[in-house]
C-alpha positions as CSV (number, residue, x, y, z in Angstrom):
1,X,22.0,-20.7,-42.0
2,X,23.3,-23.8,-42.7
3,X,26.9,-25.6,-41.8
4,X,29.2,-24.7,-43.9
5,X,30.3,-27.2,-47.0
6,X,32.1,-30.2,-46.8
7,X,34.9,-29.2,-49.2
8,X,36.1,-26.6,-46.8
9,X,36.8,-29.6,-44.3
10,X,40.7,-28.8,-42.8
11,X,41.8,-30.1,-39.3
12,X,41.4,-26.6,-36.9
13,X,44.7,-25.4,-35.0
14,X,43.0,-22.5,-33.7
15,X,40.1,-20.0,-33.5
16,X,39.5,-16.4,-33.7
17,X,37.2,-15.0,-31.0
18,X,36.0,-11.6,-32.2
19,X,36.1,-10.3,-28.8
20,X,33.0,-7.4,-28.1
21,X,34.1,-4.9,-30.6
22,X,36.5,-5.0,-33.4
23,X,37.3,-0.7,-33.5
24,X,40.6,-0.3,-33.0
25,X,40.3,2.9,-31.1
26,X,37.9,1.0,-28.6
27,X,40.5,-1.8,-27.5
28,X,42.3,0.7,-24.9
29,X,39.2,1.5,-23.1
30,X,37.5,-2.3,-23.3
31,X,41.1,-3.5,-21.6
32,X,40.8,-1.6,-19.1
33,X,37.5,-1.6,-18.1
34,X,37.6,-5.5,-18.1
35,X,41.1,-5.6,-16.2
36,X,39.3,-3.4,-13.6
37,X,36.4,-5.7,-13.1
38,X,38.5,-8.5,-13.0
39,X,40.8,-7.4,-10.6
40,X,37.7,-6.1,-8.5
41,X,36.1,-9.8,-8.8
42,X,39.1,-11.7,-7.9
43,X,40.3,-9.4,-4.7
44,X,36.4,-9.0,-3.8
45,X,35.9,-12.7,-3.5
46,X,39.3,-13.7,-2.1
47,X,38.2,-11.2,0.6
48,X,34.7,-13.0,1.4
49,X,36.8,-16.5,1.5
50,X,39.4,-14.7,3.8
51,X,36.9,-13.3,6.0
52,X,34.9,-16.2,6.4
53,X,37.8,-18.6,7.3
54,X,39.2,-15.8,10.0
55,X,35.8,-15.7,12.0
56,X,34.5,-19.0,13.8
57,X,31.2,-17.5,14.0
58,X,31.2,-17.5,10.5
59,X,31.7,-21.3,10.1
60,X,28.3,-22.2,9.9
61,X,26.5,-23.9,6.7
62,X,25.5,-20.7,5.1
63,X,28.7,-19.1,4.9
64,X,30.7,-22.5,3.9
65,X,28.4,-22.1,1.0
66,X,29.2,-18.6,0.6
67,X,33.0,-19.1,0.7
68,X,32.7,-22.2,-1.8
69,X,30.7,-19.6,-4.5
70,X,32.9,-17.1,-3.4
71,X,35.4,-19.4,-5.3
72,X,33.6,-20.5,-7.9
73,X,32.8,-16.9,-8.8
74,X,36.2,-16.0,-8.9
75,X,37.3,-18.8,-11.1
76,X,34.5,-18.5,-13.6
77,X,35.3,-15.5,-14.0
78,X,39.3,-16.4,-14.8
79,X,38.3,-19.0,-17.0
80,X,37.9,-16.7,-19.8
81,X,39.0,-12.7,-19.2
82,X,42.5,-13.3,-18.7
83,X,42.4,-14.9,-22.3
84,X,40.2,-11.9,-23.8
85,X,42.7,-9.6,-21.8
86,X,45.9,-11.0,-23.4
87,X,44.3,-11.0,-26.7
88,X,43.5,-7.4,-26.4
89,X,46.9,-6.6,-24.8
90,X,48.7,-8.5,-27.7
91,X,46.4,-7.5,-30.2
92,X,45.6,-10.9,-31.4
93,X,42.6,-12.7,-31.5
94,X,43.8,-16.2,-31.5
95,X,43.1,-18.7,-29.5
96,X,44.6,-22.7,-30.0
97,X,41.8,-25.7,-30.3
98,X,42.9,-27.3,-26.6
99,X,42.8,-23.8,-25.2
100,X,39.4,-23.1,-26.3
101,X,38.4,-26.7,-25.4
102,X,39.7,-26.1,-21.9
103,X,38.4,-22.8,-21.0
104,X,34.9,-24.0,-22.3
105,X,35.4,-27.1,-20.1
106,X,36.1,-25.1,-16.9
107,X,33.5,-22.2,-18.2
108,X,31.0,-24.9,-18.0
109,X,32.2,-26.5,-15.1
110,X,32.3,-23.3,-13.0
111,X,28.8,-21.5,-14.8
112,X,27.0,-25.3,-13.6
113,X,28.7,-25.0,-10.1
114,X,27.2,-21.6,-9.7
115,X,24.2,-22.7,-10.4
116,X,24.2,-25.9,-8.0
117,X,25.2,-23.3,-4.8
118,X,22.6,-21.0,-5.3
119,X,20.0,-24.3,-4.9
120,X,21.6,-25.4,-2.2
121,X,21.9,-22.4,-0.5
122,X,18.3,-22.0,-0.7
123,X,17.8,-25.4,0.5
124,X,20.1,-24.3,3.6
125,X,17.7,-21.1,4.1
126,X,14.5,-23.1,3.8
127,X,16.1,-25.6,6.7
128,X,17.2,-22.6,8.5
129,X,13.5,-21.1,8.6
130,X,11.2,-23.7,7.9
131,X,12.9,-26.6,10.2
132,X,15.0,-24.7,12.3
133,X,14.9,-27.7,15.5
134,X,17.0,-30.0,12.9
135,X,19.0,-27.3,11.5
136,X,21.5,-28.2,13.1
137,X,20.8,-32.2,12.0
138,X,20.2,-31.9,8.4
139,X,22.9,-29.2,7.7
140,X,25.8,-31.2,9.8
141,X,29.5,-30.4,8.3
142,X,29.8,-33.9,6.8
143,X,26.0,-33.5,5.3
144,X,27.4,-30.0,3.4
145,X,30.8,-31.4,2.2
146,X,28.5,-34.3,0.5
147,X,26.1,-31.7,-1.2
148,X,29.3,-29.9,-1.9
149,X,31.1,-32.9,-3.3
150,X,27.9,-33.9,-5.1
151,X,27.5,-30.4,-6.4
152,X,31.2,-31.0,-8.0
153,X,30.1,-34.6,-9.4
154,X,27.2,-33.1,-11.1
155,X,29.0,-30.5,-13.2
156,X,31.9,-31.8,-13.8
157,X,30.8,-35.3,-15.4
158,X,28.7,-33.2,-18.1
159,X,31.0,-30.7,-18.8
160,X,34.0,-33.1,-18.7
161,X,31.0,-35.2,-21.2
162,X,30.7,-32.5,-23.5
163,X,34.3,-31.3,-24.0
164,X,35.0,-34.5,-25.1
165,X,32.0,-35.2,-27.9
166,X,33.1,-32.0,-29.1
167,X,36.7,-33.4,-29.8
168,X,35.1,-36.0,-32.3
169,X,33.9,-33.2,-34.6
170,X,36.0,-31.6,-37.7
171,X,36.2,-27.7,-38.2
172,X,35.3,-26.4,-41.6
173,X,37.8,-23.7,-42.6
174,X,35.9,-20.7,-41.4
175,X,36.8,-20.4,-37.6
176,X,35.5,-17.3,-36.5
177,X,33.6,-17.0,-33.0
178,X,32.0,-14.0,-32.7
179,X,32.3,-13.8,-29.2
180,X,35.5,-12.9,-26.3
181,X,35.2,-16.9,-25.2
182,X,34.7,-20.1,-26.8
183,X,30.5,-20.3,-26.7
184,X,29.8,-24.2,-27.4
185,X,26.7,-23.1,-29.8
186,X,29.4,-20.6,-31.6
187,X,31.4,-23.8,-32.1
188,X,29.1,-26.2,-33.3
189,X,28.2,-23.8,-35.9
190,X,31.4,-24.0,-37.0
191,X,31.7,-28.2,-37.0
192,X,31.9,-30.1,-40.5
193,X,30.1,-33.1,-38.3
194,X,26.7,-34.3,-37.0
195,X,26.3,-32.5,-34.1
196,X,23.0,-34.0,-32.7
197,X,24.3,-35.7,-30.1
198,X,26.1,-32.0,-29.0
199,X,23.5,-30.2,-29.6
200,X,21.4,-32.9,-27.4
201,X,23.8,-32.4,-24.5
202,X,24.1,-28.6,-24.6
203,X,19.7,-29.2,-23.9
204,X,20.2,-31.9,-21.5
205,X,22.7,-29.9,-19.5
206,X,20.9,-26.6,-19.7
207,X,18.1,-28.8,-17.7
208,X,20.2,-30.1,-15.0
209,X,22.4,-26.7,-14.4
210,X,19.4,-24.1,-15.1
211,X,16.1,-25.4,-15.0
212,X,16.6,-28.4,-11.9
213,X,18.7,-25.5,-9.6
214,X,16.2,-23.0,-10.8
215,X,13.1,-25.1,-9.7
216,X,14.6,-25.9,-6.5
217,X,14.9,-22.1,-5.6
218,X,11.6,-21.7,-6.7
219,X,10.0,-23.9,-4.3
220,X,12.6,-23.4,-1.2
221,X,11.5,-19.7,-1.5
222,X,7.7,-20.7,-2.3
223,X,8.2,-22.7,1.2
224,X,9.6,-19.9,3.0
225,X,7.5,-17.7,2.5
226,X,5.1,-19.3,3.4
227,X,6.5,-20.1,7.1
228,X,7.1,-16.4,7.2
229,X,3.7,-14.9,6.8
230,X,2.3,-17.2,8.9
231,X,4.2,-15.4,11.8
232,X,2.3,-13.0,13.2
233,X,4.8,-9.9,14.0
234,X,6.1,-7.6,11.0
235,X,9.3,-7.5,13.6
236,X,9.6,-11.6,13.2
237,X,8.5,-11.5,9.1
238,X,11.6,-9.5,9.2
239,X,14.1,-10.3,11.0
240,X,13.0,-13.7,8.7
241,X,13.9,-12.4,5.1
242,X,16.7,-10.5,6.3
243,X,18.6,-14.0,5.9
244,X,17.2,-14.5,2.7
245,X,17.9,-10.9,1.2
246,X,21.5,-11.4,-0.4
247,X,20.6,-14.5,-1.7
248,X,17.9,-13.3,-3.4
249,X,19.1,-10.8,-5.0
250,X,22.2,-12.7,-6.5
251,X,19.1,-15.6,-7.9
252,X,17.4,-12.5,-9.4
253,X,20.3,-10.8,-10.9
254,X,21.8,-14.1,-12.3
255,X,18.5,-15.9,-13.5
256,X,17.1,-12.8,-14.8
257,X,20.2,-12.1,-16.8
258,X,19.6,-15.0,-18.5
259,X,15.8,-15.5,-18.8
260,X,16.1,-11.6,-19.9
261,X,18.1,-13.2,-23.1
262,X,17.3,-16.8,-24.0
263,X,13.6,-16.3,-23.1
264,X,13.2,-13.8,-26.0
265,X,11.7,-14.7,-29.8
266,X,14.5,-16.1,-31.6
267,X,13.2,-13.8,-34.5
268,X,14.9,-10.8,-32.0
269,X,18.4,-13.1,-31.3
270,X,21.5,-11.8,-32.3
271,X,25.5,-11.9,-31.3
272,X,25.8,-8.6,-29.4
273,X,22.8,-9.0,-27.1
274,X,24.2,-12.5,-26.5
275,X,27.8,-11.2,-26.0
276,X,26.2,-8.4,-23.7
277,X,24.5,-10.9,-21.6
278,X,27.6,-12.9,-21.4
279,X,29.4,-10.0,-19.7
280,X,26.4,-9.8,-17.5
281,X,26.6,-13.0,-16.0
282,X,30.1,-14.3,-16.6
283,X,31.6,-10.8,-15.7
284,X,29.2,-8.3,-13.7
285,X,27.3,-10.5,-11.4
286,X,30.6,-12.3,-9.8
287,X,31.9,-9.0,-9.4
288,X,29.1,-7.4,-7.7
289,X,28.5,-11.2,-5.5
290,X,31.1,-10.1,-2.8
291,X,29.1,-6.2,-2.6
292,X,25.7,-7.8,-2.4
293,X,27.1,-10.6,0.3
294,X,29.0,-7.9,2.2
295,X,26.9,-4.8,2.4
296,X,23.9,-6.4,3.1
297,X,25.4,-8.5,5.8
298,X,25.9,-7.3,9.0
299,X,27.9,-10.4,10.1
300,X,29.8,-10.0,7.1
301,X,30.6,-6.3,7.0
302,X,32.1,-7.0,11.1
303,X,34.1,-9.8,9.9
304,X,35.9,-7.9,7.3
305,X,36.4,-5.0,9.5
306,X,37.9,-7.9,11.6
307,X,39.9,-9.1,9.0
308,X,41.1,-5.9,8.2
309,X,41.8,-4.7,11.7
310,X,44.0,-8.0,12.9
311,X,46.1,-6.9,9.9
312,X,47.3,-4.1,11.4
């Protein structure tokens, strides 16, 4: 389908996001379904920041990390459901042109952070396990707040980048996203303009905030697993991948979320498995992060039960 005509050109005040359904009689239930996750998310990752700031023996690399996704999680999330909640809540689908250019500013902010923690976390278990003599060396506090600070640099000159090309652009009349947040490609559809240059940076950021984190994981865990069949008791293999575990699982849930989606013939694309996947990782994944990290943590599970029990 092609852009839409010239003679429709207007200057945009505001779009429509469509939201996930447009039944009437389902706007009750999707409100509160996605108030509940969202309140879930927010509290279940202010709790993993909490608790790792109360406990000194949590103040290692690993869990500075932690606390730092933690946080990102929580305001990935926010960047769009509070919008998609008020919408529902009003019954209005509007949302203004520098509101939609902000939320997809911090949305890709935030979704390239993500992405940049979960590599350097498994950098930080591959020191952990395959160097552990300079642990301590290469994984100093001033060496994570760089990776952290260069983490922040990284995502936030692109996305910063790409909001503003996208302000050079003119909107044809029809302003419709089908979607609950303002999706870039949903946009450019939209756009009057030559968008070659967008669509080149929406390529040359999916590259440095999926593929470049992605390979990175690849090859710490590649690395680590290797170091951990070479030692020779099942107890030792163990106790090994027992660091590994929660961190694996998040890089599985969140990567195969999307693989499961923009892997797939475009021939079999369409809006509602790409809003469905949207919830999946911009909605589910950051609310299950603080069960995965918790649960499977023994550390973590003692210092919320710490937490909890100086509150008293």
């Amino acid at each position: 389908m092609g852009k839409p005509g010239r003679v429709n050109q207007t200057a945009i005040s505001d779009f429509l996001l469509l939201g996930l359904s447009e039944q009437p009689e389902q706007q009750l239930l999707l409100f509160s379904i996605f108030l509940g996750m969202y309140v879930i998310t927010v509290v279940g990752n202010l709790l993993i920041i909490l608790a790792i700031s109360s406990d000194p023996h949590l103040h290692t690399p690993m869990y500075f990390f932690l606390a730092n996704l933690s946080l990102t999680d929580a305001c990935f999330t926010s960047a769009s459901i509070p919008k998609m909640l008020a919408n529902i809540y009003s019954q209005s689908q509007t949302i203004s042109y520098t509101e939609c250019l902000m939320q997809m500013y911090f949305l890709l902010l935030f979704g390239g952070l993500d992405n940049c923690l979960l590599a350097v976390m498994a950098y930080d278990r591959y020191v952990a396990i395959c160097q552990p003599l300079h642990y301590n060396t290469a994984m100093s506090p001033q060496l994570c707040a760089l990776m952290l600070g260069i983490c922040w640099l990284l995502t936030n000159c692109p996305a910063l980048m790409h909001t503003l090309l996208l302000t050079r652009l003119t909107f044809c009349a029809q302003k419709a996203i089908p979607h609950f947040y303002c999706d870039p490609s949903a946009l450019l559809k939209l756009s009057c303009s030559d968008t070659h240059i967008n669509e080149l940076m929406i390529i040359m950021m999916g590259l440095m905030f999926l593929t470049a984190p992605l390979m990175l994981i690849v090859l710490s865990y590649i690395r680590i697993s290797c170091a951990v069949f070479s030692i020779s008791s099942s107890g030792g293999r163990w106790k090994a991948f027992s660091t590994c575990g929660s961190h694996l699982t998040v890089v599985l849930l969140f990567y195969g979320s999307l693989m499961g989606v923009y892997l797939i013939p475009p021939s079999t694309h369409s809006t509602e498995k790409d809003s469905k996947a949207a919830v999946l990782y911009m909605v589910i994944i950051p609310m299950l992060n603080p069960f995965i990290y918790s649960l499977r943590n023994r550390d973590m599970k003692a210092a919320l039960v710490k937490f909890f029990s100086s509150g008293k």
